[in-house]
mmCIF file of the N, C-alpha and C atoms, coordinates in Angstrom:
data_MODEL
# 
_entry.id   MODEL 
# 
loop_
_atom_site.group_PDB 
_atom_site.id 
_atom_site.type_symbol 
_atom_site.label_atom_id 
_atom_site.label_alt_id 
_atom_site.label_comp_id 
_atom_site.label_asym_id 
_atom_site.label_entity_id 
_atom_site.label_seq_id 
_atom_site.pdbx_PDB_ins_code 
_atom_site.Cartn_x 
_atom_site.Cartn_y 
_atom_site.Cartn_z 
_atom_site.occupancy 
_atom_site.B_iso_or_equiv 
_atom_site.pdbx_formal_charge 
_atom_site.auth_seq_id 
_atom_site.auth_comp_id 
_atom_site.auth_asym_id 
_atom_site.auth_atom_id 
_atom_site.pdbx_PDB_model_num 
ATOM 1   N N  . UNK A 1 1  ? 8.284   7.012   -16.372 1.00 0.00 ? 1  UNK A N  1 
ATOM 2   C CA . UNK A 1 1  ? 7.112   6.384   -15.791 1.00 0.00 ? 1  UNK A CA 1 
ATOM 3   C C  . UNK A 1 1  ? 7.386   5.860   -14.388 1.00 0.00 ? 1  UNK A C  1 
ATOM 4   N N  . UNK A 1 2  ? 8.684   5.739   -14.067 1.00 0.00 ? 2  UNK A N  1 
ATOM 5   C CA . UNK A 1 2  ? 9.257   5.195   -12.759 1.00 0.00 ? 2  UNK A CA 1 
ATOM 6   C C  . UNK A 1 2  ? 8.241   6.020   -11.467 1.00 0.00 ? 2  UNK A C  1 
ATOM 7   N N  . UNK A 1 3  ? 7.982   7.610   -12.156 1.00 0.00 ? 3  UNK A N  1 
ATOM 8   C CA . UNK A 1 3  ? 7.274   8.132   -10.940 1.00 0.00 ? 3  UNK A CA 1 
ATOM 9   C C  . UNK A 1 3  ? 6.094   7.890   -10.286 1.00 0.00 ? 3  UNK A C  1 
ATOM 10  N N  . UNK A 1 4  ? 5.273   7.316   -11.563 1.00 0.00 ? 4  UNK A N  1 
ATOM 11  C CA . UNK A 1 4  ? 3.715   6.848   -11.675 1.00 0.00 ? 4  UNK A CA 1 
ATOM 12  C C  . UNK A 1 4  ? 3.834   5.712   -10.575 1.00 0.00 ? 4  UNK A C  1 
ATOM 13  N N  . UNK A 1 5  ? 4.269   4.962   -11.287 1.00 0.00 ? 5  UNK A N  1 
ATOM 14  C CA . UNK A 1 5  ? 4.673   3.571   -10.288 1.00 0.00 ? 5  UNK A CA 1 
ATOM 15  C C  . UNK A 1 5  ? 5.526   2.756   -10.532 1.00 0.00 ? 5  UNK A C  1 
ATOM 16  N N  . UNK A 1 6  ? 5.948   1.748   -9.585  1.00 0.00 ? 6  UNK A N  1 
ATOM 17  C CA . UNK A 1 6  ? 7.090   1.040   -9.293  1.00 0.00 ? 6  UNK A CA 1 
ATOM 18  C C  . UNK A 1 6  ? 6.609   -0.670  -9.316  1.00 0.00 ? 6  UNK A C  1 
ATOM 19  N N  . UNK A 1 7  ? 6.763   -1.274  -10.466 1.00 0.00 ? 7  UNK A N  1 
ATOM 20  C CA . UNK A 1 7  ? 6.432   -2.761  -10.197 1.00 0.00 ? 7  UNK A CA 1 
ATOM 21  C C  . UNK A 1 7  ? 8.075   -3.286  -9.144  1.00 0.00 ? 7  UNK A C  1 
ATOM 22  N N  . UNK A 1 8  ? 7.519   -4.107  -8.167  1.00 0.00 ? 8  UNK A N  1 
ATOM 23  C CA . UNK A 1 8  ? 8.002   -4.851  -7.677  1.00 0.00 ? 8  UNK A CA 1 
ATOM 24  C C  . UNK A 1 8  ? 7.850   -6.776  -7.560  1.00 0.00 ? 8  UNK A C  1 
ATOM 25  N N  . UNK A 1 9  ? 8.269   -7.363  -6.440  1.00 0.00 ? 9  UNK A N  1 
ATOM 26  C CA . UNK A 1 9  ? 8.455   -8.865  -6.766  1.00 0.00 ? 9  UNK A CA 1 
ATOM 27  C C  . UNK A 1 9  ? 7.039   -9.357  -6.368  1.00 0.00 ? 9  UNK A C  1 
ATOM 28  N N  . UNK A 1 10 ? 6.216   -8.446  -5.293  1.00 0.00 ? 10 UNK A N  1 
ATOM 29  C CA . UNK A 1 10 ? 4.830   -8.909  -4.964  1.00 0.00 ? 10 UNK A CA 1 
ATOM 30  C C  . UNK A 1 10 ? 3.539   -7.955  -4.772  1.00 0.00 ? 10 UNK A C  1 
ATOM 31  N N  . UNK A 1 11 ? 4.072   -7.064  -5.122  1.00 0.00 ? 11 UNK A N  1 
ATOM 32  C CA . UNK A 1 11 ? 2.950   -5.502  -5.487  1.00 0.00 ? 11 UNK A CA 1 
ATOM 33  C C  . UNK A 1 11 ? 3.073   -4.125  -6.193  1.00 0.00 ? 11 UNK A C  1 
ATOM 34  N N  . UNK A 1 12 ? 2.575   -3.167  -6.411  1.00 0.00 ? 12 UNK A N  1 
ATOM 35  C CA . UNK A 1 12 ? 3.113   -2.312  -7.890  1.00 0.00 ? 12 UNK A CA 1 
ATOM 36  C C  . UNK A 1 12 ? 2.801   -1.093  -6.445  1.00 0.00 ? 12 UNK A C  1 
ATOM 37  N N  . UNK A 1 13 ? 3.971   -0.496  -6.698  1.00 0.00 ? 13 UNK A N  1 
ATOM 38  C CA . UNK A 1 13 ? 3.349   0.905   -5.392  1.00 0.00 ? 13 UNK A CA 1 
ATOM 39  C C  . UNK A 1 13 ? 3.440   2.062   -6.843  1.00 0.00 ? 13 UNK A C  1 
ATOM 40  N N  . UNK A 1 14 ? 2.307   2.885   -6.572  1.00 0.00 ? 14 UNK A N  1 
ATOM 41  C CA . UNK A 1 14 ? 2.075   4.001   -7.167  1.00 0.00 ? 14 UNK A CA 1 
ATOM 42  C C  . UNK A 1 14 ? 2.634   5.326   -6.580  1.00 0.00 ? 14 UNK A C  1 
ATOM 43  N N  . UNK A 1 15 ? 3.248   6.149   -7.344  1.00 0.00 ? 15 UNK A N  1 
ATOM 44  C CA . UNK A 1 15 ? 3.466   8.361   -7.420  1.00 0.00 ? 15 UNK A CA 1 
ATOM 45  C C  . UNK A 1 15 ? 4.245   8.144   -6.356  1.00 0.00 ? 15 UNK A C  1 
ATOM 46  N N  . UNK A 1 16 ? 5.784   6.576   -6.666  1.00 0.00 ? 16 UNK A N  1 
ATOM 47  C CA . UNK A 1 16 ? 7.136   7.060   -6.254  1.00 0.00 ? 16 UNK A CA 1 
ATOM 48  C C  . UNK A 1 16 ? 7.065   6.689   -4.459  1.00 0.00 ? 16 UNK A C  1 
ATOM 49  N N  . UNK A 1 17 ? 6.049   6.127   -4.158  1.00 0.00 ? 17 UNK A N  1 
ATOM 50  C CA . UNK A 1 17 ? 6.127   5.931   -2.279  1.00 0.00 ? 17 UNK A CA 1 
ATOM 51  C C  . UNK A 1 17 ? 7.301   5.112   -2.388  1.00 0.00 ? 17 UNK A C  1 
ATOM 52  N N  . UNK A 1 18 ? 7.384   4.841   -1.113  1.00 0.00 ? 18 UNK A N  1 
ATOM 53  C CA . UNK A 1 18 ? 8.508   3.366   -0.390  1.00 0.00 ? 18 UNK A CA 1 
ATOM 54  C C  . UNK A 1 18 ? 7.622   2.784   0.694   1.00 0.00 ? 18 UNK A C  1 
ATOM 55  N N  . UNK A 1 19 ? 8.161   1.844   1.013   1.00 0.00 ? 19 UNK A N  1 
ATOM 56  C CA . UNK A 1 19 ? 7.421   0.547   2.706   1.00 0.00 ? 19 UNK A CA 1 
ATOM 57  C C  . UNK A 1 19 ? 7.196   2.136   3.480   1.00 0.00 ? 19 UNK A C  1 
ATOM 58  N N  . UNK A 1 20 ? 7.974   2.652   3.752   1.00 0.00 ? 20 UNK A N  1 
ATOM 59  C CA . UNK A 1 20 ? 7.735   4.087   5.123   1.00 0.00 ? 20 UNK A CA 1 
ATOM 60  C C  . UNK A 1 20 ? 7.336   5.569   4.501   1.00 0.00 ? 20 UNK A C  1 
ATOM 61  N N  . UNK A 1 21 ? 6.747   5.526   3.503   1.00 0.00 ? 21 UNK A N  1 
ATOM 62  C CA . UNK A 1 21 ? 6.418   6.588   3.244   1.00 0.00 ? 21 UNK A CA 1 
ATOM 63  C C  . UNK A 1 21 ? 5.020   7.231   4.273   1.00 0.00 ? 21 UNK A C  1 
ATOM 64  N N  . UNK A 1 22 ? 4.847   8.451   4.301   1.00 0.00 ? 22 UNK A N  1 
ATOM 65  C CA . UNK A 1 22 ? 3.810   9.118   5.330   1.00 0.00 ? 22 UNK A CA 1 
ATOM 66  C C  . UNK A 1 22 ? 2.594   8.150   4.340   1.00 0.00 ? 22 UNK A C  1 
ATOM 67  N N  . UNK A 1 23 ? 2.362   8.783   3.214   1.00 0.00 ? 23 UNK A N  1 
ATOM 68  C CA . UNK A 1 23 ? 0.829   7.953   2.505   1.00 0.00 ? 23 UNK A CA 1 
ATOM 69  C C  . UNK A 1 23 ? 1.935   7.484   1.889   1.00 0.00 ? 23 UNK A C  1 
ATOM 70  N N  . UNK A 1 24 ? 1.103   6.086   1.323   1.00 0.00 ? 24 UNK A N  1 
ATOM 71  C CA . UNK A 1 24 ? 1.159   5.855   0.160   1.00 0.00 ? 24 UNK A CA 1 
ATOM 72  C C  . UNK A 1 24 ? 0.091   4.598   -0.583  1.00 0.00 ? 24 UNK A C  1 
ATOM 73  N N  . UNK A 1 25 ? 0.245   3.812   -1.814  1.00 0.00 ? 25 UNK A N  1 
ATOM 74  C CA . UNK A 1 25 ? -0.981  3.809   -2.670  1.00 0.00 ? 25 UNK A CA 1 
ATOM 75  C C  . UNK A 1 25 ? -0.616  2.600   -2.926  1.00 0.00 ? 25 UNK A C  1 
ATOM 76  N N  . UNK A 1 26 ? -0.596  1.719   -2.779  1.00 0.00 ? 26 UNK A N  1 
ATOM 77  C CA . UNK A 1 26 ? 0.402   -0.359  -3.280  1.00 0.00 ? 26 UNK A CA 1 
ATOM 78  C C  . UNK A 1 26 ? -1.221  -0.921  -4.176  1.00 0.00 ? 26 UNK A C  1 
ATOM 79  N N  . UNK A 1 27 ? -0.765  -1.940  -4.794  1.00 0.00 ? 27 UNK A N  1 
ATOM 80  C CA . UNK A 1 27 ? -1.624  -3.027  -5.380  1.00 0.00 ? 27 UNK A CA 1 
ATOM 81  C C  . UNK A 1 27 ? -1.060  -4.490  -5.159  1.00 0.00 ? 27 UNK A C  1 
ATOM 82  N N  . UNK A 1 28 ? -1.362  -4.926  -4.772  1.00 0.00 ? 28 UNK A N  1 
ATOM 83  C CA . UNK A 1 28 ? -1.063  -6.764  -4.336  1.00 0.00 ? 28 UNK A CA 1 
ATOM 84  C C  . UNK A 1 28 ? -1.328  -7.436  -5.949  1.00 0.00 ? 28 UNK A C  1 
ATOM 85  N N  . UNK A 1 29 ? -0.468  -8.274  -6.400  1.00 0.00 ? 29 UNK A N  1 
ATOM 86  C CA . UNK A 1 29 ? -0.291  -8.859  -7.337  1.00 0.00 ? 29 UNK A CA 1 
ATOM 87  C C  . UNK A 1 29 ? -1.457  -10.036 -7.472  1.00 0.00 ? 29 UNK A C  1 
ATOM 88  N N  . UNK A 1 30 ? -1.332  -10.786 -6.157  1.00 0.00 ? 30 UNK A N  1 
ATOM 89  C CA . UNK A 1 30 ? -2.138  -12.069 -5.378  1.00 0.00 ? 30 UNK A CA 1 
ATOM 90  C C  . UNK A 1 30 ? -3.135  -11.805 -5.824  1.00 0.00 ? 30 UNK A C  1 
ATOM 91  N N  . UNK A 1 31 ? -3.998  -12.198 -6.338  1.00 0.00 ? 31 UNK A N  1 
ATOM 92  C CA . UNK A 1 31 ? -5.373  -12.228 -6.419  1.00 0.00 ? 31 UNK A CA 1 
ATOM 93  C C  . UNK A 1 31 ? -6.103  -13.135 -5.164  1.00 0.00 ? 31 UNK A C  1 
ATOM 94  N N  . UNK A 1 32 ? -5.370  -13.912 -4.186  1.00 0.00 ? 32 UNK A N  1 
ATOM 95  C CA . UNK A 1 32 ? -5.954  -14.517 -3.156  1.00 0.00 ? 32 UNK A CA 1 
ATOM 96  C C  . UNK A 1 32 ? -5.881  -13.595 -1.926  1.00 0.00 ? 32 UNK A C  1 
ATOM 97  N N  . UNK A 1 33 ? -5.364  -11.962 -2.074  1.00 0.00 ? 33 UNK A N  1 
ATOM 98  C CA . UNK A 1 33 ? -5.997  -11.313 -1.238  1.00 0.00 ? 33 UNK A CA 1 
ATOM 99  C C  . UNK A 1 33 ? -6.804  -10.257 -0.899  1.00 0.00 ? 33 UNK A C  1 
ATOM 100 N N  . UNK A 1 34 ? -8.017  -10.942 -0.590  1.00 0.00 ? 34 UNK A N  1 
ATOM 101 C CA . UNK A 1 34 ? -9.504  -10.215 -0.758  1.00 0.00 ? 34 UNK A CA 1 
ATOM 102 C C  . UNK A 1 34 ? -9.673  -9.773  0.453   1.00 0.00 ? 34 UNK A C  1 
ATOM 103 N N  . UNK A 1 35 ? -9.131  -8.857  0.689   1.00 0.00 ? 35 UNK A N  1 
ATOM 104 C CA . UNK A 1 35 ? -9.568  -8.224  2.208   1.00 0.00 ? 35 UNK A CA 1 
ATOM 105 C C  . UNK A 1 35 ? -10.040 -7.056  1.769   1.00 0.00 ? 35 UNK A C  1 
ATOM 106 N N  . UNK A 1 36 ? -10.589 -6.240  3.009   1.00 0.00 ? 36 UNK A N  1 
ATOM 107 C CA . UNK A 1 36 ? -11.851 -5.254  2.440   1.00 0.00 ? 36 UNK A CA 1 
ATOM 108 C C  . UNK A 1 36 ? -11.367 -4.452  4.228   1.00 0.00 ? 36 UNK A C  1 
ATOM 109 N N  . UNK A 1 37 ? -11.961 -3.103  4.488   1.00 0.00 ? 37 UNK A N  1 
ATOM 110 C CA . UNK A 1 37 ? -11.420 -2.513  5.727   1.00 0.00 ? 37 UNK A CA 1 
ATOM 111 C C  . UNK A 1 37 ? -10.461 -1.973  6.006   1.00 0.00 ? 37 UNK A C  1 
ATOM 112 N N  . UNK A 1 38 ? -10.450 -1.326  7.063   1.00 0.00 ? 38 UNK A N  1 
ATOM 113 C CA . UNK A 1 38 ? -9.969  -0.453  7.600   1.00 0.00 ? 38 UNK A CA 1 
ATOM 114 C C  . UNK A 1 38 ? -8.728  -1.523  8.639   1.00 0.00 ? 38 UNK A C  1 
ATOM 115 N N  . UNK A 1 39 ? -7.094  -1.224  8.807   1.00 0.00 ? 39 UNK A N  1 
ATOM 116 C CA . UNK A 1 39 ? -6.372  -2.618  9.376   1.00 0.00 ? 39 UNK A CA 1 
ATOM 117 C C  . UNK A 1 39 ? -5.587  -1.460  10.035  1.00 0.00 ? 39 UNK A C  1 
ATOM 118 N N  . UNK A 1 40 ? -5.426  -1.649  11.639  1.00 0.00 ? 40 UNK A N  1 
ATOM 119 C CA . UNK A 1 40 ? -4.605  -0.502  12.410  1.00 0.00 ? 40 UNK A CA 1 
ATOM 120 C C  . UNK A 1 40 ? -3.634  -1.673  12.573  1.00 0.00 ? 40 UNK A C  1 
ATOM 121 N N  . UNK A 1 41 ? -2.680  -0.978  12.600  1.00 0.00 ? 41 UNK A N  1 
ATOM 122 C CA . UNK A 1 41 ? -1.014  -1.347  13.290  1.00 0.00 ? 41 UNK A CA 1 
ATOM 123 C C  . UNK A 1 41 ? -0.503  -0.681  14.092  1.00 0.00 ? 41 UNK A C  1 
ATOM 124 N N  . UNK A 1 42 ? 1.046   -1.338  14.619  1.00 0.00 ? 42 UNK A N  1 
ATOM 125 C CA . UNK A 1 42 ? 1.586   -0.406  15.104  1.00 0.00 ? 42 UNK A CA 1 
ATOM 126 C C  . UNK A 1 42 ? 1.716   0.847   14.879  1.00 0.00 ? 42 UNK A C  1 
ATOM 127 N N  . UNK A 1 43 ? 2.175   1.491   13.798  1.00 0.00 ? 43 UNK A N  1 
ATOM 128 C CA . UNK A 1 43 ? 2.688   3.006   13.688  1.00 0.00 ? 43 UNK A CA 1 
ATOM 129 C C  . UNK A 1 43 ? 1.912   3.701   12.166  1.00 0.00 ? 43 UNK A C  1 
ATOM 130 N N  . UNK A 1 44 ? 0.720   2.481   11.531  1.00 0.00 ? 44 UNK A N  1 
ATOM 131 C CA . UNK A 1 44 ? 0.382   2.964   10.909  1.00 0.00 ? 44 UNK A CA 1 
ATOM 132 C C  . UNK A 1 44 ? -0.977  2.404   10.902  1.00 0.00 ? 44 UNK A C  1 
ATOM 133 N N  . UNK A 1 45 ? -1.909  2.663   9.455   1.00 0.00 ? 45 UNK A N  1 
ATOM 134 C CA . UNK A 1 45 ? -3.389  2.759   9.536   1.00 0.00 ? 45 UNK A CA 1 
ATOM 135 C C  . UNK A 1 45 ? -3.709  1.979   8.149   1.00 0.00 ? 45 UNK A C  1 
ATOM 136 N N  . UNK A 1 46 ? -4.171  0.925   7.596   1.00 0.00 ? 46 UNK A N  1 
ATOM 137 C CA . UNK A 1 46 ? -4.567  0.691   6.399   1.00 0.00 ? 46 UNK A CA 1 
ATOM 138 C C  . UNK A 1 46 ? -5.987  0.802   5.767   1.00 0.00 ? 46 UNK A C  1 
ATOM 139 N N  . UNK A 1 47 ? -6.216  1.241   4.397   1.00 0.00 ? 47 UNK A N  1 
ATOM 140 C CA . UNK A 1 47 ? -7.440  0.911   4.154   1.00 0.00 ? 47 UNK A CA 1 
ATOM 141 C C  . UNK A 1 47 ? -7.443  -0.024  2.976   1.00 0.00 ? 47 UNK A C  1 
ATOM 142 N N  . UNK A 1 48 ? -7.976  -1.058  3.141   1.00 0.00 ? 48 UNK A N  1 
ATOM 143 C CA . UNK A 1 48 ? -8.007  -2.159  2.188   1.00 0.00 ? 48 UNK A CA 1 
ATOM 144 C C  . UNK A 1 48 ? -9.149  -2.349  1.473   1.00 0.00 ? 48 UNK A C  1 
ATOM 145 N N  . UNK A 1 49 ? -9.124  -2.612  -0.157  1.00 0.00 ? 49 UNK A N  1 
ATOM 146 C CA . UNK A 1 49 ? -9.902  -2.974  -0.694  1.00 0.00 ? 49 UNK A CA 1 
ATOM 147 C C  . UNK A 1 49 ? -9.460  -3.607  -1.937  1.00 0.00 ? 49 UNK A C  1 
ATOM 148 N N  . UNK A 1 50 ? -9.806  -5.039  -1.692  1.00 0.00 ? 50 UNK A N  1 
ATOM 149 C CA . UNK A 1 50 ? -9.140  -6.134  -2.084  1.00 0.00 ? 50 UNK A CA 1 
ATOM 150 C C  . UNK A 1 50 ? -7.944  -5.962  -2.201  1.00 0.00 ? 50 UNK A C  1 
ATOM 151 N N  . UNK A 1 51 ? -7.253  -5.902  -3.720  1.00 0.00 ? 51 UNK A N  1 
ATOM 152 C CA . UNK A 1 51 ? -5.625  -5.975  -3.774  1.00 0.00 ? 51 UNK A CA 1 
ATOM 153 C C  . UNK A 1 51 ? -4.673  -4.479  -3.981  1.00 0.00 ? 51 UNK A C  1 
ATOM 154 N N  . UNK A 1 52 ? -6.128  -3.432  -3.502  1.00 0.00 ? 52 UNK A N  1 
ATOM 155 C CA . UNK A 1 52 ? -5.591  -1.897  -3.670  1.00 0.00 ? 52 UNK A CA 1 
ATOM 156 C C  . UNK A 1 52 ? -5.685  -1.783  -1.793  1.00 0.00 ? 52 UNK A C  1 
ATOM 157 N N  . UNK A 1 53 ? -4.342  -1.212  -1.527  1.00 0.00 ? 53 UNK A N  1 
ATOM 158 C CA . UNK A 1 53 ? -4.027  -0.756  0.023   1.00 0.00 ? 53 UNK A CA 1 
ATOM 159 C C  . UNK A 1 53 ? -3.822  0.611   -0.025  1.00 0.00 ? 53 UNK A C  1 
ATOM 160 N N  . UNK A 1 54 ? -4.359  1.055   0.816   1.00 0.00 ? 54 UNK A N  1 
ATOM 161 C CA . UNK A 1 54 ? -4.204  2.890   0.946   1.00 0.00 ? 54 UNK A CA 1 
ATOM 162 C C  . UNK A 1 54 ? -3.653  2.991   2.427   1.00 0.00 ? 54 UNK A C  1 
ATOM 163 N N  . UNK A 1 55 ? -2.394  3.537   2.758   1.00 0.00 ? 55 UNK A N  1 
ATOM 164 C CA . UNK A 1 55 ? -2.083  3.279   3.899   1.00 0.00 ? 55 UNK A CA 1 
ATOM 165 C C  . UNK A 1 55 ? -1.000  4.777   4.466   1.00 0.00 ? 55 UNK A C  1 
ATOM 166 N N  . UNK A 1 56 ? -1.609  5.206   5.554   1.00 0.00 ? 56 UNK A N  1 
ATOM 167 C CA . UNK A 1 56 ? -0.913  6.120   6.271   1.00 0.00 ? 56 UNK A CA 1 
ATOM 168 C C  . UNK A 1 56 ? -0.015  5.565   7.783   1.00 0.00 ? 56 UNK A C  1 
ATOM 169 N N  . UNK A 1 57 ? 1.110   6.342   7.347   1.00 0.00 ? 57 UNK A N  1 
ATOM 170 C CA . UNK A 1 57 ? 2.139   5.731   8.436   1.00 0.00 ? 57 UNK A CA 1 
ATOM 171 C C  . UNK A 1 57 ? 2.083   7.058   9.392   1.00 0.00 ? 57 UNK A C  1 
ATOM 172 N N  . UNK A 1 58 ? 2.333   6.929   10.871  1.00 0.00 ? 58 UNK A N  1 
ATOM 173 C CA . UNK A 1 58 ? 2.213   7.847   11.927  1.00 0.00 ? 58 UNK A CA 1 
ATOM 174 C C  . UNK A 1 58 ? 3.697   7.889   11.973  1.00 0.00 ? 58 UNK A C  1 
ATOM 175 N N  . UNK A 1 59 ? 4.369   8.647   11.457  1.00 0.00 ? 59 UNK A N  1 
ATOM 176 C CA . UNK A 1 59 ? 5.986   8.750   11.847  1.00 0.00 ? 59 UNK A CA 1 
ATOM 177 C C  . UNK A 1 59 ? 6.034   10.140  13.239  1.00 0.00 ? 59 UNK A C  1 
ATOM 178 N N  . UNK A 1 60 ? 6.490   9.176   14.142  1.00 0.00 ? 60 UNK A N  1 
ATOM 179 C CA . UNK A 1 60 ? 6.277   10.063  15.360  1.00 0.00 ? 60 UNK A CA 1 
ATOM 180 C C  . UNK A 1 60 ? 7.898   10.680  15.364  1.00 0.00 ? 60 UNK A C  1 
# 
């Protein structure tokens, strides 16, 4: 089941990603974070909805 997903100390990442993976699929444990949108960064792109993050990294 390790492949499905990975509980960690403050979010569960899902289908085996890491912090630098190109995509990958996290859940925030927190229930105090309710963010909603689209969040650009430096080298990557988030889409947030509430404690599910969908996030593509630009590995140049």
């Amino acid at each position: 089941m390790n492949c499905l997903f990975k509980k960690e100390e403050h979010l569960t990442r899902f289908f085996g990603t890491n912090w630098n993976s190109k995509l990958s699929l996290k859940r925030w444990h927190d229930s105090r974070l309710k963010q909603y949108g689209l969040y650009f960064r430096d080298s990557y792109m988030e889409m947030r909805f509430g404690k599910w993050v969908l996030r593509y990294r630009n590995n140049k």
